[in-house]
C-alpha positions as CSV (number, residue, x, y, z in Angstrom):
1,X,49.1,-34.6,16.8
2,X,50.3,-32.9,19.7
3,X,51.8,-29.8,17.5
4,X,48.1,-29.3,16.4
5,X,46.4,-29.4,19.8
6,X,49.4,-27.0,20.8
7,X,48.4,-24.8,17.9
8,X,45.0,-24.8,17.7
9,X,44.6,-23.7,21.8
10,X,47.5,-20.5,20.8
11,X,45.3,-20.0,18.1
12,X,42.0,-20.2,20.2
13,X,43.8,-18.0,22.9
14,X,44.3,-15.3,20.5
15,X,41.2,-15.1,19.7
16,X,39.9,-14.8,23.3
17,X,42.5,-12.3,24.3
18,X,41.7,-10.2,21.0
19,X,37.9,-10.4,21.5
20,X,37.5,-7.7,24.4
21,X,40.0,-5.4,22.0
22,X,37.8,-5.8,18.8
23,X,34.5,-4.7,21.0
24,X,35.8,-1.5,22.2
25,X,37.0,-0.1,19.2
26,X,36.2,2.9,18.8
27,X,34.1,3.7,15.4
28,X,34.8,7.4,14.5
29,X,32.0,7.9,10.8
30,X,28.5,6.7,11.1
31,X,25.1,7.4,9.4
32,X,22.6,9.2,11.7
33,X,18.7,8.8,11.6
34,X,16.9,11.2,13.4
35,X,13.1,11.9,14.3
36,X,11.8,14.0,13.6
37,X,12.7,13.6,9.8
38,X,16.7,14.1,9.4
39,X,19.2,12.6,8.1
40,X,23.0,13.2,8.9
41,X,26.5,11.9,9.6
42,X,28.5,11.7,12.8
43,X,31.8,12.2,12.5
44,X,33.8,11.6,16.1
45,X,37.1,14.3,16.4
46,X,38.4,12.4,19.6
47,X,36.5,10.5,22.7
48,X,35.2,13.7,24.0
49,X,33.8,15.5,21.0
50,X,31.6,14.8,17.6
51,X,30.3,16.6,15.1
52,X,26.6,15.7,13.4
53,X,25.7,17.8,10.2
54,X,22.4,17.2,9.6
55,X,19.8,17.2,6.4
56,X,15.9,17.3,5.6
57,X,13.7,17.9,3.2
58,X,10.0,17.5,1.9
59,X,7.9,18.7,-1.0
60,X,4.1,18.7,-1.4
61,X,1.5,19.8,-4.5
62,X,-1.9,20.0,-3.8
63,X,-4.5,20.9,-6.6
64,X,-8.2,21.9,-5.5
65,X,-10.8,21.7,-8.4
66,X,-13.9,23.4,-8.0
67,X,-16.4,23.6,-11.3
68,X,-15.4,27.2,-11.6
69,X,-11.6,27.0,-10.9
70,X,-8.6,25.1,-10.4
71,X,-6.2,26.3,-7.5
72,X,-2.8,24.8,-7.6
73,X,-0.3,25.3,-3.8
74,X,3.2,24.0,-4.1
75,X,5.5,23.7,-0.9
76,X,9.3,23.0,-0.6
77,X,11.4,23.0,2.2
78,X,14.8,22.3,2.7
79,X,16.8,22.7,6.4
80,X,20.7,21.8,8.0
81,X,22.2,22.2,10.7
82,X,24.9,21.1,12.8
83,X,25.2,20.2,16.4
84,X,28.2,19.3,18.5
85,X,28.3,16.5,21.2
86,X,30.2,17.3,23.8
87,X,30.5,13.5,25.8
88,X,30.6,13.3,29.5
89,X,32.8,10.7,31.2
90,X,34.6,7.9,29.3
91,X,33.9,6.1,26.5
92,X,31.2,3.3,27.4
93,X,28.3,1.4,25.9
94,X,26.1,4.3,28.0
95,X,27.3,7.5,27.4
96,X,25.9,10.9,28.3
97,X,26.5,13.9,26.4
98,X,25.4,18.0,25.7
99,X,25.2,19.5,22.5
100,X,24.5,22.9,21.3
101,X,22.6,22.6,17.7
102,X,22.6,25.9,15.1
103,X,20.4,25.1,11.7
104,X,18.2,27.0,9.0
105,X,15.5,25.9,7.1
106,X,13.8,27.7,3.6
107,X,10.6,27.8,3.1
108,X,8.6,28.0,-0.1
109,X,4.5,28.1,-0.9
110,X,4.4,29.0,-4.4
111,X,6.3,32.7,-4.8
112,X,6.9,33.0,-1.0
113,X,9.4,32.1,0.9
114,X,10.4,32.4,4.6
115,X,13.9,31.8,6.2
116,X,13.6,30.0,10.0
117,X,17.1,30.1,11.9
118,X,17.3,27.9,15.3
119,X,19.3,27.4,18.0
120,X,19.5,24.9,20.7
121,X,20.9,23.3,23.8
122,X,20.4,19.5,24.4
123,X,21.1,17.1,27.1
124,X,21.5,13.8,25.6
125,X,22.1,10.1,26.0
126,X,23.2,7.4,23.8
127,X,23.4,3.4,23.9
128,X,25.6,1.0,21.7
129,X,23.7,-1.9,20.8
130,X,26.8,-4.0,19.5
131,X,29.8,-2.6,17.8
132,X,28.2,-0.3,14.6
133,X,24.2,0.5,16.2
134,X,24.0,3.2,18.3
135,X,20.3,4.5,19.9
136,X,20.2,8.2,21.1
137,X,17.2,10.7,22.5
138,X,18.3,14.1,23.3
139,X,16.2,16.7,24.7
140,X,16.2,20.7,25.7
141,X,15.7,24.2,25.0
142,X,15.3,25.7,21.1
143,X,15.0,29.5,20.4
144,X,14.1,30.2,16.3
145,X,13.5,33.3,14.6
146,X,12.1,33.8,11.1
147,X,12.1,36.0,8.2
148,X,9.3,35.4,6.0
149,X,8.5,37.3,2.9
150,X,5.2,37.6,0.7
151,X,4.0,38.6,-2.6
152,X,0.7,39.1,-3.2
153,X,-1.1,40.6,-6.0
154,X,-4.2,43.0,-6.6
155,X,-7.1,43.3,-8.5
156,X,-5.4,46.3,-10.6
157,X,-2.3,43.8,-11.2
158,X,0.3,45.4,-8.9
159,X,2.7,43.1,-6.5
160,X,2.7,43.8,-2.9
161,X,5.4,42.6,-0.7
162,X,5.2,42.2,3.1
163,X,7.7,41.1,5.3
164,X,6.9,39.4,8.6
165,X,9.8,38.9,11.4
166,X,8.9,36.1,14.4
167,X,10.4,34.7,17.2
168,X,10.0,31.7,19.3
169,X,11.3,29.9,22.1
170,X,10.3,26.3,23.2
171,X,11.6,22.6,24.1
172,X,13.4,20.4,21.6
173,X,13.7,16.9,21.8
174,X,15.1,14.3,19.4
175,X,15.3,10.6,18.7
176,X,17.4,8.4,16.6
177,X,20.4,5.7,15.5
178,X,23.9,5.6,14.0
179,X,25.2,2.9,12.4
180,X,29.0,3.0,12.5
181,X,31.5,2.0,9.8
């Protein structure tokens, strides 16, 4: 009886001891869910530095019946990007970071399209709720420029093409979790 008290306190010991050690592992892939509307993966290089490819998409048809006509406008777009968090200080539960953030998105409304480059300092922060949930906000500066091209057509049947250049500069900010694996 006394070899199995003995052996079930090691055995509970171990497990206290091991506890802290199991918590502050450090979980280098996760999933990243970002408003506004992204998806991406974080993928940590070292305690210092990440990397977050990111994805989005949407598509949208609308048809407008009149008793004359039928007018039909289909939209895509598709962006990425990638950003790179640069992490203040050491690793923590709170941890502050900066990222700089360089994406493109397409465009499409029927047969015109229009390509919209960014780029973009952040300031950021990020909380671990538990071992695999992380919360983050991030906000800062964006500048974009865009390339947009459109085809339209006359009353004689001949194609015009236009091409509009834009730029803009202007605050970003971002929300969103990881989950770790």
């Amino acid at each position: 009886m006394k070899r199995v008290i003995t052996s079930v306190a090691a055995i509970a010991a171990l497990l206290v001891i091991s506890t802290p050690a199991l918590a502050q592992q450090n979980r280098k892939t996760g999933i990243v869910v970002m408003s506004p509307s992204s998806v991406g993966v974080l993928l940590s290089g070292s305690d210092q530095v990440a990397i977050r490819p990111d994805f989005s998409f949407s598509k949208s048809s609308t048809d407008t019946t009149s008793v004359a006509t039928t007018n039909s406008f289909d939209s895509w777009q598709v962006g990425a990007g990638v950003s790179a968090l640069c992490y203040m200080g050491k690793p923590d539960a709170f941890r502050t970071y900066w990222t700089p953030r360089i994406g493109v998105n397409h465009q499409s409304a029927n047969s015109n399209g229009a390509n919209l480059y960014n780029a973009s300092g952040s300031f950021g922060a990020q909380y671990g709720v538990g071992s695999r949930f992380t919360v983050f906000g991030e906000v800062g500066v964006n500048y974009a420029w865009q390339n947009a091209e459109t085809k339209s057509t006359t009353s004689l049947g001949a194609t015009i093409t236009s091409t509009t250049k834009a730029r803009s500069f202007g605050t970003r900010s971002v929300v969103g979790v990881t989950f770790s694996f």
